[in-house]
N, C-alpha and C positions, 0 to 999 in steps of 0.2 A: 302625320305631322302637318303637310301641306293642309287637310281637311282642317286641322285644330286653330290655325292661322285665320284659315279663311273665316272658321265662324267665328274667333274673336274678332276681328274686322269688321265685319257685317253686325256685331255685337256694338261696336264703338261708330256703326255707321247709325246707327240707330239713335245712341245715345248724342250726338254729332247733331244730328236731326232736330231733334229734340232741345237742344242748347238752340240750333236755330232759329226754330217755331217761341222760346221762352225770349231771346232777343227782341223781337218786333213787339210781344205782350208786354213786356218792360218798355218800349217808349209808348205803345199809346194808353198802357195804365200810368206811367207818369203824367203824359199831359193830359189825360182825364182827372184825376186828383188837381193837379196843376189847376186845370182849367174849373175846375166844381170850386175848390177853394178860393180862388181871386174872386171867381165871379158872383159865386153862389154862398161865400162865406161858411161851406159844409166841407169837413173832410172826414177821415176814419184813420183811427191806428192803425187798425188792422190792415186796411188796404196799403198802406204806407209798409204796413210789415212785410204784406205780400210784394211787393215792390223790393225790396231786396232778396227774395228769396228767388226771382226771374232771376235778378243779377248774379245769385250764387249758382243757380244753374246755365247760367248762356258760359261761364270759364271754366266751372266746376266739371258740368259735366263732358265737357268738348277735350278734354286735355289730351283722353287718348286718342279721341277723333284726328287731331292735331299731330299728333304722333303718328300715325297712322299715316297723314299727310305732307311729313317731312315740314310740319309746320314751327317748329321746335326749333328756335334758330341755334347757330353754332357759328364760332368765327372761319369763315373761309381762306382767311389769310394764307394757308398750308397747305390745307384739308383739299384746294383744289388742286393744288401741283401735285399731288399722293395720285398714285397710280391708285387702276379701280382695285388694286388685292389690298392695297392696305386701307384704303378707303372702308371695305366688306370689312376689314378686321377694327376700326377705327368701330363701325357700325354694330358690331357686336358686342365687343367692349362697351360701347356706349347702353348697351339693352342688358348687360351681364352686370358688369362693374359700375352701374351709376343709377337706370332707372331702377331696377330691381330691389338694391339697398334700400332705396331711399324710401321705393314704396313699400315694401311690405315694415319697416319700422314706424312710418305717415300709419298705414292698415292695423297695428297691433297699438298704436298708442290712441289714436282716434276711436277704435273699438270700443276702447275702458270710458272713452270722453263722450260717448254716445247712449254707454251704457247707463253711466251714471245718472248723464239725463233724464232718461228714460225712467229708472227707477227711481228717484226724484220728483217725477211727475213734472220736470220744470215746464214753464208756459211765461209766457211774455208777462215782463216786470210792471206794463202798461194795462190800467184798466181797459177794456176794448181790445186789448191784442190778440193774436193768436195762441192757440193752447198747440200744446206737445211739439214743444222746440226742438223735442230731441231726431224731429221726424228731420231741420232744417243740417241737424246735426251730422246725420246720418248720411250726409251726402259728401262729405268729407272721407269720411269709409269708402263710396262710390267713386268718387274722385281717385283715391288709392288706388282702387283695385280696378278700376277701368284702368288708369297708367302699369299697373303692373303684368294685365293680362295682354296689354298692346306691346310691351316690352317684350315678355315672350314671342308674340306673332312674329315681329322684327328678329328677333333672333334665327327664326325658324328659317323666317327667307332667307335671310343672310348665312344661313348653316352652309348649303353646299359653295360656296365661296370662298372660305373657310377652310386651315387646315387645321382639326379638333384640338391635338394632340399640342401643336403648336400656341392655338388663341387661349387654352385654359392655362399654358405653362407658363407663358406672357403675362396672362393675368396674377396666378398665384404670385411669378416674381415680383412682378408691378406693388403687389398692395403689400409682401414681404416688405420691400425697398423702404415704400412710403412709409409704411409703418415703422420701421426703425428708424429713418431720418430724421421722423417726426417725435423720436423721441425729446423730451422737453431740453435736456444735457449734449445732445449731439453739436451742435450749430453756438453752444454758447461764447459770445454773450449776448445771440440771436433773440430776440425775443420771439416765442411760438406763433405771435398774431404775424412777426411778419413771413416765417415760413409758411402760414397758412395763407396767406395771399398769395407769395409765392407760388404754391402750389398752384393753387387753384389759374394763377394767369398761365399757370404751364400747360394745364390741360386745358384751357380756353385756346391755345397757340394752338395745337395736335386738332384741335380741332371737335371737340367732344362739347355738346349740345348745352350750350348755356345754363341752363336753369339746374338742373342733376350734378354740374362742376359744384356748383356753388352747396346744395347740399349736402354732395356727398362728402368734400372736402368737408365741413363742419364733423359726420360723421366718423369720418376717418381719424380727426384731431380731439373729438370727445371719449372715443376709443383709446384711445394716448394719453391722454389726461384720467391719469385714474382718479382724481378727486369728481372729476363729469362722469364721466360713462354715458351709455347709451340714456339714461332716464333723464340726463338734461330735456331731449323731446320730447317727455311727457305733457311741454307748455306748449307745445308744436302746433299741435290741436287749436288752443287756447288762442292762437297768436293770428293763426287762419284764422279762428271764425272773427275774428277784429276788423279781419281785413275784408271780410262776409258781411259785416255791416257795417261800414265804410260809404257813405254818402255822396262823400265828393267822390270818389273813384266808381261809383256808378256811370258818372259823365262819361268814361271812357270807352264802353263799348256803344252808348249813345250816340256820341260823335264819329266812333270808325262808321258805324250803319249810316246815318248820317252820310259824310264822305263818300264810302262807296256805292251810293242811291244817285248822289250827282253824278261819281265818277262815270257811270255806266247809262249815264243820258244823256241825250246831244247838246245839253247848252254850252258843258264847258266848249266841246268842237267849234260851236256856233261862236264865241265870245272872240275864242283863237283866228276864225279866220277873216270876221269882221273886221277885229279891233289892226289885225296885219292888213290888211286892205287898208282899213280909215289910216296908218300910221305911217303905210307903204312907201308913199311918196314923197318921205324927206329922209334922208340922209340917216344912217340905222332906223327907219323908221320900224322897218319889222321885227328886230331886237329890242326896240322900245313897248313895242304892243305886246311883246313875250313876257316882259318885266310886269306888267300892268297886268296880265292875265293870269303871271304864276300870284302878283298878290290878291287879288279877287277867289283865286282857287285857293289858297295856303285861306282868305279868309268864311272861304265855301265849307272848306272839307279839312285844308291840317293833315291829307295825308301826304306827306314826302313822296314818295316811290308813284302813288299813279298820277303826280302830279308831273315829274319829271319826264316818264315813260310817254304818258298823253302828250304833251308838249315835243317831245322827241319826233313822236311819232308823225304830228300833225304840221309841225311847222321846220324842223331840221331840214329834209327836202326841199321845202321851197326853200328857205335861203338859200341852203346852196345851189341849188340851181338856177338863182336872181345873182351869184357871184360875190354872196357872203364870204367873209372870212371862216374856216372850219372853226379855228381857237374859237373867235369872238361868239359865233351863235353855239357853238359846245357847250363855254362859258356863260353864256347867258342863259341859255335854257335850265343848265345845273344847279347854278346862283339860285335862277327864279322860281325853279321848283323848291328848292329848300327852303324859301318861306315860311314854307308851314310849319316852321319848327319854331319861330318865334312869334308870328302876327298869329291872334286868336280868329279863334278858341283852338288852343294847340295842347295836342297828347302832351307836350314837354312838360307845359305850363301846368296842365294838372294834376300832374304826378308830382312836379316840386312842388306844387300848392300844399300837395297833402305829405310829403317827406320832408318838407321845411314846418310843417303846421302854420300855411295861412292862408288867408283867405284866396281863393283861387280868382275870384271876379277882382279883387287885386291884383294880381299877377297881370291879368288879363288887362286894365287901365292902364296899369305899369307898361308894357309889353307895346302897346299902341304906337307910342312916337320913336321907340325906336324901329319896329319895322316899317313904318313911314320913313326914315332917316336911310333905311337900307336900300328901299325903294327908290327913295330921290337921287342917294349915289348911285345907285345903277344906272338911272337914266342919264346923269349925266355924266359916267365914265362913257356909257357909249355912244351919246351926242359928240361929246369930246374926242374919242375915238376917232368917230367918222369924219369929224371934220381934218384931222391930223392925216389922216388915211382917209379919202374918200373911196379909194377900190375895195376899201375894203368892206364896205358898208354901203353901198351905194342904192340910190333911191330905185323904189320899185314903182312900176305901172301897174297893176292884178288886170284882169281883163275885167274882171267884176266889182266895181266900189260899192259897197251895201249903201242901202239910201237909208234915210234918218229914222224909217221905220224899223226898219230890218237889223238895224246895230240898236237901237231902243230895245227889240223883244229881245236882242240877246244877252243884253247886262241886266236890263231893270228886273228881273226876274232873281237873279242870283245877287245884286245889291238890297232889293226886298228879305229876301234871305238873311243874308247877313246883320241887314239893317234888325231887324224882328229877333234875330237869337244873342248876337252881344248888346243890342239895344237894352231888352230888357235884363241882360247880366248888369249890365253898368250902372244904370235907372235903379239898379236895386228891386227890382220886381218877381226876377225870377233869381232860383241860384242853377250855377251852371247845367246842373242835371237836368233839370228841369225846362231850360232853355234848347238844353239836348233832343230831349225830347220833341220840343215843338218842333225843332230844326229837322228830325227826321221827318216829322208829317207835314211841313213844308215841303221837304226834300221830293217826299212823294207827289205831291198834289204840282208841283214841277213836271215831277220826270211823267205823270199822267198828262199834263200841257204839252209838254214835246212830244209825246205820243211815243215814247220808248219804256213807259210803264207793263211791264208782260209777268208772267208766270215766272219764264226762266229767268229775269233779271230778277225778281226778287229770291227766287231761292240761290240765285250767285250770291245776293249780299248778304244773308243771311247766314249764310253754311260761312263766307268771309269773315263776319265779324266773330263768327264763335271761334274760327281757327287764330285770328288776331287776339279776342280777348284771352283765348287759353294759353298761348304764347306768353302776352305780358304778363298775365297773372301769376303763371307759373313761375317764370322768374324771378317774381315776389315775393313765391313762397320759397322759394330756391335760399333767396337771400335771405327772407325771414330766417331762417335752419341758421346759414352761414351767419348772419348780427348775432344767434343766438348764444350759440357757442364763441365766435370770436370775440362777444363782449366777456365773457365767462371767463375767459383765460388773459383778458387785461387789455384789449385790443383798443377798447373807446378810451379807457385808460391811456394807455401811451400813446395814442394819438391827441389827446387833450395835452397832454405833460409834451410832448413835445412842441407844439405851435406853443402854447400857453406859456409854458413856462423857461423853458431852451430857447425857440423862437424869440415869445413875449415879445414881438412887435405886429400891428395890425395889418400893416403894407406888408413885409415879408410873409405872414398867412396869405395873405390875398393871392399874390404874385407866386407862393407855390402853388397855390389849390387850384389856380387857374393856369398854369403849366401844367398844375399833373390831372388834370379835363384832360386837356388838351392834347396831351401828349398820349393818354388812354383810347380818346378820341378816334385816334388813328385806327386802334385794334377790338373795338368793343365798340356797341351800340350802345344812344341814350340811356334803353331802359337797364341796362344791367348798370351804368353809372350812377344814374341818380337811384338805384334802390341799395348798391350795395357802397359806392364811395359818399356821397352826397352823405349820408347817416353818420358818416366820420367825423365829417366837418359843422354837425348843426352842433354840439356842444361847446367848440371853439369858436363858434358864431357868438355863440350866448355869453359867455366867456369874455369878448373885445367890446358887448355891445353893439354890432353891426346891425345894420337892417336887414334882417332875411328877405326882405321882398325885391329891394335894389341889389341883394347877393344870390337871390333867383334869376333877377334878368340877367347879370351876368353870367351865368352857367346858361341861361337858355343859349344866348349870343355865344361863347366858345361851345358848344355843343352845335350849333346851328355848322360853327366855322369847319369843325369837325368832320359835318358831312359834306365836306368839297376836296380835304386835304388829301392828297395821293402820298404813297400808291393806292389807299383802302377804303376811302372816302366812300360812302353807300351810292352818294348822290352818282357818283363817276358810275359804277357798276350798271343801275337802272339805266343812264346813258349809253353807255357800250352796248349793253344787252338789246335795246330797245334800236340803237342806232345801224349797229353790225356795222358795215364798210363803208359807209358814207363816210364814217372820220375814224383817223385814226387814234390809239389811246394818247401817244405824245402830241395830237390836235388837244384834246380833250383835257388833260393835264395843261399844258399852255393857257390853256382859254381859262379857265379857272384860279389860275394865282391871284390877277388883279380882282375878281370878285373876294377870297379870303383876305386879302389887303383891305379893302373895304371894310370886312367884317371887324376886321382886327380894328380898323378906324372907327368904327361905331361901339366894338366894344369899351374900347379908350375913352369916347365923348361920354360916355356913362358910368365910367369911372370916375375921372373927375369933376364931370359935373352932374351930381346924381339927381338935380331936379328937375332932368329929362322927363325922368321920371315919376314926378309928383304933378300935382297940381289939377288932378282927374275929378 
């Protein structure tokens, strides 16, 4: 059994590999097309077609690699107070009762949709495109069954952990349960969509692997619905490969490689310990330079998590040990890392870009002055601060002030950046992917300047972005299943009928859907809100007339707020982790209210006055 694990592993380490080496081909075949067409006024379909089929392969084919790597997220909220025995049983269940279902019905319906291709002879609807689509088809099958043979490996480990007799009786009772619960007459005058949410936040709580909650629960309630049955997913197929040639959402693995090429060069270090020297010596000056450095990184890279972690790492120590306040630089580093979540080019942004349907270099204009606005209250909560409390903030001496060259190489280089990938999003020049792209082969032609360009740094980020892209993607398709089914049984329905017509006023929409962000905020990440709640609300959007683009920024802004709010807030976690005993978590929680106070204030100014947001 142990030998049968090992070579699926080694099977999905391959395939893993392979999603890696198709990442990097996908940005410099973008900005080759990119750059032939502006420049050269020549492009190809074809090549454009091959161009997204890299993309189906960097998430497609990584998903078991990802699993394989515990890359799978799941909410921790529980799952880590569980001793390790029920954790093993959490983990099996999680490979028995969730990947397994999901994937061998993805494997039997995808099969027929592959097949049909095939026999069909279908080939690109485009003069110049690619012939035998069904070859592009066919990796939807591989996606399946790479998830379903890494499902077993994990079980296998996880078997002597395990008491047999026990984990399959748990299970048989478990789906007994659900299954009758969930019959349509139990719960009434419940309506089924909201037992199925129900559900599915139950097993998000226990702690079972985001993506697989969400389809399996669709499964389990299509089963119950004898007018669905299983054959609703025969569109399963159909719904992926949409989201397989999907343009805007190519940006996304674009921009994580991107991200983590700077993350892993020395300029961010360099920016950090300059710009705290240049800021040192006035009164919070070092928390001022922190602020100033997470928005150049949030407008670098857009990743949360190493932007926090880096910052932790490089500059939490010194304050404290200059006689910072622990709250105040906690709180500042956490704020200023979460950034990334609203100033562009942010994963947030273009995931609503494309689940709101709009234009994402919109978002991104939109997006602009309010993370300016966040920036400037920062700086001046903690000017303000220090002056109230000077111990608490007090000016620093560094033994080293960088001279005006030395702080010159270590912005201009990542402001060039910036400036060249939202420049020509805004300019209208390029569309985000595409800007993507360049920003990666910036990114690199940097980290080759710093002299941190290696072997092993590029296969870190490449093997990272397939285990990121297969994460998010998955939970897309997760969701995909779950919209599928929950629209099927009246779920967008009664959610419309309720705001719309019960509701029927446009402020009380507003003010729940941004409580209930908010309040989800706490127990879930971005991507599983904006793929499976967000989808709720675009019909009641259309419904009041609202502008989706000013009711984007607003979900980016309570979503950004989200990752500060304790106990659960991501941003605190990457902090702790990163910090260990320098601070404690009630430092950590302290320090952070007055930055979500902010947030909540900038959310507000764009509220009512929503021409924050225009005029780009």
């Amino acid at each position: 059994m142990n030998r049968l694990a090992l070579a699926i592993d080694h099977l999905n380490d391959f395939f893993g590999k392979l999603a890696a080496f198709a990442a990097f081909a996908l940005a410099f075949l973008v900005f080759y097309d990119a750059f032939m067409r502006y420049l050269f006024h020549s492009g190809s379909i074809a090549l454009q077609e091959l161009e997204w089929y890299l993309f189906d392969l960097t998430f497609l084919l990584s998903a078991g690699y990802a699993l394989r790597h515990d890359k799978h997220v799941r909410v921790d909220i529980l799952y880590e107070r569980f001793s390790p025995k029920i954790k093993a049983y959490i983990r099996f269940w999680d490979s028995l009762l969730l990947i397994v279902p999901f994937s061998l019905i993805l494997l039997y319906y995808s099969l027929d949709f592959t097949w049909q291709s095939f026999v069909q002879h279908e080939a690109s609807s485009d003069p110049g495109g690619l012939k035998y689509r069904w070859l592009i088809k066919s990796i939807i099958v591989l996606f399946a069954l790479l998830l379903l043979l890494q499902a077993i490996s994990e079980a296998i480990k996880v078997w002597p952990k395990v008491d047999p007799k026990k984990a399959f009786g748990v299970a048989v009772v478990a789906v007994g349960v659900v299954a009758f619960l969930a019959r349509l007459d139990i719960f009434y005058p419940l309506h089924p969509a909201i037992l199925m949410f129900g559900l599915a936040l139950a097993l998000l709580m226990l702690g079972f692997r985001v993506a697989f909650v969400f389809a399996v629960v669709a499964i389990v309630f299509a089963l119950v619905d004898v007018d669905l049955g299983l054959g609703i997913f025969r569109m399963l197929p159909m719904r992926i490969y949409g989201i397989m040639q999907n343009f805007t959402l190519m940006a996304v693995p674009l921009f994580i490689l991107m991200g983590l090429i700077l993350e892993k060069s020395d300029l961010a270090k360099s920016m950090l310990e300059n710009l705290g020297a240049l800021f040192g010596e006035i009164r919070g000056g070092l928390a001022v330079g922190v602020v100033i450095v997470g928005a150049i990184l949030a407008a670098a890279t857009g990743i949360v998590g190493a932007s926090v972690v880096m910052m932790s790492l490089i500059t939490l120590p010194v304050m404290i040990r200059y006689g910072y306040d622990k709250a105040l630089a906690s709180g500042t580093i956490a704020a200023s890392g979460t950034l990334g979540q609203i100033i562009p080019p942010s994963i947030v942004l273009i995931v609503l870009g494309d689940v709101l349907s709009v234009s994402v270099g919109d978002l991104f204009k939109s997006a602009v002055v309010p993370g300016l606005l966040l920036v400037a209250f920062y700086i001046a909560y903690i000017l303000l601060y220090a002056f109230f409390r000077p111990e608490a903030a007090p000016p620093v001496r560094l033994e080293k002030k960088p001279t005006f060259k030395e702080l010159l190489a270590s912005i201009v280089p990542s402001f060039l950046l910036i400036f060249a990938v939202l420049g020509s999003i805004f300019a209208g020049i390029a569309t985000p992917t595409e800007s993507a792209a360049m920003g990666v082969v910036g990114a690199l032609v940097l980290s080759w300047w710093s002299g941190s360009l290696d072997k092993e740094m590029l296969w870190y980020v490449s093997l990272e972005t397939a285990k990121l892209s297969a994460m998010i993607f998955t939970i897309l398709i997760g969701a995909t299943a779950f919209s599928l089914v929950f629209n099927e049984i009246g779920g967008e329905e009664l959610v419309k009928e309720f705001f719309a017509y019960q509701i029927a006023d446009k402020q009380s929409f507003l003010l729940i859907a941004m409580l209930s962000i908010f309040l989800l905020g706490f127990f879930i990440d971005f991507v599983e809100i904006s793929f499976v709640v967000i989808p709720l609300f675009v019909p009641v959007i259309a419904h009041f007339g609202i502008d989706p683009i000013w009711f984007g920024i607003l979900v980016a802004l309570n979503l950004q707020a989200s990752f500060l709010t304790p106990p659960f807030g991501f941003s605190l976690f990457y902090l702790k982790g990163a910090a260990g005993k320098l601070v404690s978590t009630a430092d950590i929680y302290k320090g952070v209210i007055p930055f979500i106070f902010l947030q909540i204030l900038v959310l507000l100014l764009v509220y009512f006055f929503p021409d924050l947001i225009k005029g780009w």
